[in-house]
C-alpha positions as a printed NumPy array, in Angstrom:
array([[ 107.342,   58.132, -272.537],
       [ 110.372,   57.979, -270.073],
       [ 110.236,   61.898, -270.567],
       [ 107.077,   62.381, -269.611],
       [ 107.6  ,   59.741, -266.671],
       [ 111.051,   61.678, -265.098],
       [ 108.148,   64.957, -265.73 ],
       [ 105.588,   63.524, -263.632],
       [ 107.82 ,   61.994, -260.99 ],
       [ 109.569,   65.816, -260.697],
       [ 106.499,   67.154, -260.029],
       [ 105.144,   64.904, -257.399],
       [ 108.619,   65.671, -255.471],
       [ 107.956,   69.651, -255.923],
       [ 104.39 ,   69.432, -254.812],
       [ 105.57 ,   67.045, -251.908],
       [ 108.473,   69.309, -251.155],
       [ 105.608,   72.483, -251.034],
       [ 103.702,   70.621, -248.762],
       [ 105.85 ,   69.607, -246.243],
       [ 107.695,   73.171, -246.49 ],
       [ 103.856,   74.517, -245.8  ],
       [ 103.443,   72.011, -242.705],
       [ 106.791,   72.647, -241.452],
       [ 106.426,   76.245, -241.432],
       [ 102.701,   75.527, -239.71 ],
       [ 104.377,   73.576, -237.128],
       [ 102.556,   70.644, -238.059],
       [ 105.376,   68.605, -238.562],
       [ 108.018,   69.331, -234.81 ],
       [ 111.052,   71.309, -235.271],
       [ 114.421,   70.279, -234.153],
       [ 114.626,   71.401, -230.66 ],
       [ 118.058,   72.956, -228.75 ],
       [ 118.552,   73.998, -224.641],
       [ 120.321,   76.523, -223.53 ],
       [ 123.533,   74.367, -223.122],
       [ 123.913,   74.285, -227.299],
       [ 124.139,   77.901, -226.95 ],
       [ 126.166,   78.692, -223.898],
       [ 123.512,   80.28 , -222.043],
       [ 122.653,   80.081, -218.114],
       [ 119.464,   78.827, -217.334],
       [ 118.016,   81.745, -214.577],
       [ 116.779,   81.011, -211.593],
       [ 114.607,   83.31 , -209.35 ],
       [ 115.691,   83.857, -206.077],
       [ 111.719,   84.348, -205.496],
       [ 110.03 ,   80.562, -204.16 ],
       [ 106.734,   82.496, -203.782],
       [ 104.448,   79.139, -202.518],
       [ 107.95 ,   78.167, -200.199],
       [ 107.48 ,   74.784, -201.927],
       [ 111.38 ,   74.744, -202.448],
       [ 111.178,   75.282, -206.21 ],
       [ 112.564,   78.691, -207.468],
       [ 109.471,   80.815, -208.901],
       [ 111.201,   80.582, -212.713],
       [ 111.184,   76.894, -212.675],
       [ 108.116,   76.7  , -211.15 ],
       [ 105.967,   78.592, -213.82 ],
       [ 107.951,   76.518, -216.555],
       [ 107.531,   73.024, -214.971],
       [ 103.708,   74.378, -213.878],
       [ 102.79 ,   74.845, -217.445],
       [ 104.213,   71.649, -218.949],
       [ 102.181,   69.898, -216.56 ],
       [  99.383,   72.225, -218.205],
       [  99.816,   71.207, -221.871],
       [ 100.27 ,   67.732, -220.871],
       [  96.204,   67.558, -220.257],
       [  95.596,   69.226, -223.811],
       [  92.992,   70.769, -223.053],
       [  90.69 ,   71.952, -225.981],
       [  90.512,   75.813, -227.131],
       [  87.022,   76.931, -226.124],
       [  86.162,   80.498, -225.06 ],
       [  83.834,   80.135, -221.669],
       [  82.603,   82.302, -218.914],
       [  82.986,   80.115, -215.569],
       [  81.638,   80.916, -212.092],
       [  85.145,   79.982, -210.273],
       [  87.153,   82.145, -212.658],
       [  89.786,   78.868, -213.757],
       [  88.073,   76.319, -216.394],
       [  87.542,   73.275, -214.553],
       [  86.584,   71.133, -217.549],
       [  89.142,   70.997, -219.6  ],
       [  88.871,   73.584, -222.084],
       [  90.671,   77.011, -222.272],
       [  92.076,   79.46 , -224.094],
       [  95.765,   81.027, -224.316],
       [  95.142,   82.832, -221.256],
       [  94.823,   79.862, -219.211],
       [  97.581,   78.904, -220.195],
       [  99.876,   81.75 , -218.631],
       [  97.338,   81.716, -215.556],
       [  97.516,   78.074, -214.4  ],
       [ 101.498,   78.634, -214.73 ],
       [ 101.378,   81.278, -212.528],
       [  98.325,   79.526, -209.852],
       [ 100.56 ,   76.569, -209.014],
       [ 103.504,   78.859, -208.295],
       [ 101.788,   80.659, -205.949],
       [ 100.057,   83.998, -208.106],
       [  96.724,   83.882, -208.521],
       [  96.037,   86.039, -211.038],
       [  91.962,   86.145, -210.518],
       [  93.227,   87.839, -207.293],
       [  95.748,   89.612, -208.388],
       [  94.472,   91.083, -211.53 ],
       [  90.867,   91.898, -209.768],
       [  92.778,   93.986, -207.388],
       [  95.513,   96.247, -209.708],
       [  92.01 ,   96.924, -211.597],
       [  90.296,   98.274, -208.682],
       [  93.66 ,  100.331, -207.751],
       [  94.282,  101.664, -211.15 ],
       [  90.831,  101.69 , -212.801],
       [  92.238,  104.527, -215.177],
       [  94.529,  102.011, -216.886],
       [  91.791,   99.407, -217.604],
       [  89.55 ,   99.485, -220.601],
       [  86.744,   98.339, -218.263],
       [  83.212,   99.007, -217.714],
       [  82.091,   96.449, -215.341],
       [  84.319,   95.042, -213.436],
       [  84.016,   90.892, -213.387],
       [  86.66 ,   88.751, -211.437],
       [  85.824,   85.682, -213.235],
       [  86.863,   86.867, -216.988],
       [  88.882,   89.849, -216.367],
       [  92.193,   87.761, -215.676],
       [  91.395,   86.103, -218.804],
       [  91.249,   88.604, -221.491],
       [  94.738,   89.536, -222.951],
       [  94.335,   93.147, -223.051],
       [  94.063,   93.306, -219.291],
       [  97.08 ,   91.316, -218.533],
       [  98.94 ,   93.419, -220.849],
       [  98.113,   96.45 , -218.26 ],
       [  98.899,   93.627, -215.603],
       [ 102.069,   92.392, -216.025],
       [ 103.298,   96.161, -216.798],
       [ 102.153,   97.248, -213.89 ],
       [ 103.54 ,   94.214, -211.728],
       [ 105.97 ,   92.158, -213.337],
       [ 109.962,   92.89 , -214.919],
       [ 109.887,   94.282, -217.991],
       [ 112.528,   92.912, -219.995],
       [ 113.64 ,   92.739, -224.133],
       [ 111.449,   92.403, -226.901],
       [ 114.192,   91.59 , -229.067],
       [ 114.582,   88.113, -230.244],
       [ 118.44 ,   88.817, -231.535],
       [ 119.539,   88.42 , -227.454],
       [ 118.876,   85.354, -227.028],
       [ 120.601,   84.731, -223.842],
       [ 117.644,   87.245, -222.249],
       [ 114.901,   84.69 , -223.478],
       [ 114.344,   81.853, -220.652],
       [ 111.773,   79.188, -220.079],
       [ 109.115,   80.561, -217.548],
       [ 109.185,   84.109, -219.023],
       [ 106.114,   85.483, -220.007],
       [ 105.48 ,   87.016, -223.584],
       [ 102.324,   89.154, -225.269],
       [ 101.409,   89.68 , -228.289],
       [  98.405,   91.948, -229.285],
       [  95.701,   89.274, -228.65 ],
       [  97.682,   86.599, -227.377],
       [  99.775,   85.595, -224.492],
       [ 102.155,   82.534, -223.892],
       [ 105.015,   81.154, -221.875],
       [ 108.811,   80.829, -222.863],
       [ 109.762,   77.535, -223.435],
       [ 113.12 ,   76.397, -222.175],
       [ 113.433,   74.76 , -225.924],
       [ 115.143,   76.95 , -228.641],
       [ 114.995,   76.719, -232.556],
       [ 118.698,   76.673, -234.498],
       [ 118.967,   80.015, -233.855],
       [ 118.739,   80.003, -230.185],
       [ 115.099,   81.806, -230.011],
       [ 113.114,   80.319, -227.83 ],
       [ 109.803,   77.929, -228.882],
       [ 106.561,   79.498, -227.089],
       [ 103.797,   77.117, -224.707],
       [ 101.098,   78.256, -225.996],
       [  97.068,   77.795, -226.95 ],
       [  96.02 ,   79.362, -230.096],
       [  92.989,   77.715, -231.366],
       [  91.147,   74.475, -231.898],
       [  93.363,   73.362, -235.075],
       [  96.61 ,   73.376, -232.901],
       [  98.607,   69.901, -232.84 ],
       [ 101.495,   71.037, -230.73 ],
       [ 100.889,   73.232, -227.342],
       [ 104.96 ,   74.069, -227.614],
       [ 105.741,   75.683, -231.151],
       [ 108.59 ,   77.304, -233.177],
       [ 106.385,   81.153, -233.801],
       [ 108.026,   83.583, -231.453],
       [ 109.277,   85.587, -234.782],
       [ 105.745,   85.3  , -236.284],
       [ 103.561,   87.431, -234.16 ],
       [ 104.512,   91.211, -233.237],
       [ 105.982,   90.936, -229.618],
       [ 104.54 ,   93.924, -227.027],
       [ 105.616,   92.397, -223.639],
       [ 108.223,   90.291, -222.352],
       [ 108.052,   90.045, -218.41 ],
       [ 109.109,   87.871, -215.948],
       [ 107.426,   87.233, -211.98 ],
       [ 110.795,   87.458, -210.163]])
């Protein structure tokens, strides 16, 4: 009896050890965060303050999105008339795009006019203003186009900084100014409509194609 009792009890523990490994690694349960300080690194500033409101453009992107996530808005796809979602749903490109509004780069503008300049580059057949800044494989021509190009690699860690923008093949977030153990950055981001946390521990889980920075 007391055999098959220590049994049972060691298998509760391994199926409650599975599931909290499988939660962990979901990023349902938070990871232990680190700054740049635990890893000796400089925190960059632009020399860029592109809306002159006396806040570098770097720290402006990263403090601009935090004030983002801090709504949680819910992931919806939507077409809207003013371009922005105004209702408080989105999807991960609004997340990089109110970042970048509130710091003075609006990319509705922005992104409407590198498409009429390089129409060649954009996978486009009618050209909308209102959704084109919002679709991931245009900002990918974008922010190549416009912004610094800078390491895909996640081994230099010191390169990685909070306001930096990163792409994957159909998804886009900003660099957090948090890092995991390993110094890698966490990643601000909006993947879909089961996501508890806006600011995870995945930069090593999706294929990275861009890393760019506004200044």
């Amino acid at each position: 009896m007391k055999k098959k009792y220590l049994l049972l009890i060691g298998i509760i523990l391994v199926i409650g050890l599975i599931i909290y490994l499988l939660l962990y690694s979901l990023n349902y349960i938070p990871h232990k965060m680190y700054s740049n300080n635990d890893f000796n690194i400089k925190t960059y500033k632009s020399l860029v303050d592109k809306d002159l409101d006396s806040i570098d453009d770097q720290t402006d992107i990263l403090n601009n999105v935090r004030e983002y996530i801090k709504k949680r808005p819910k992931y919806k796809s939507k077409y809207y008339s003013t371009g922005y979602p105004n209702d408080n749903y989105g999807v991960c490109t609004d997340v990089v795009a109110f970042s970048l509004l509130d710091a003075g780069y609006d990319l509705r503008e922005l992104v409407n006019q590198d498409i009429l300049n390089n129409r060649e580059m954009y996978d486009i057949d009618k050209v909308d203003k209102n959704i084109d800044f919002r679709r991931v494989r245009n900002l990918k021509v974008y922010f190549k186009n416009n912004a610094l190009s800078l390491t895909k690699d996640l081994s230099k860690i010191e390169e990685w900084q909070g306001g930096d923008i990163v792409i994957f093949e159909n998804h886009i977030g900003i660099v957090s100014d948090k890092r995991n153990k390993e110094g890698i950055p966490f990643l601000i981001h909006h993947a879909n409509i089961y996501q508890k946390y806006y600011e995870e521990d995945i930069l090593k889980r999706y294929k990275i194609v861009g890393h760019y920075r506004m200044s």
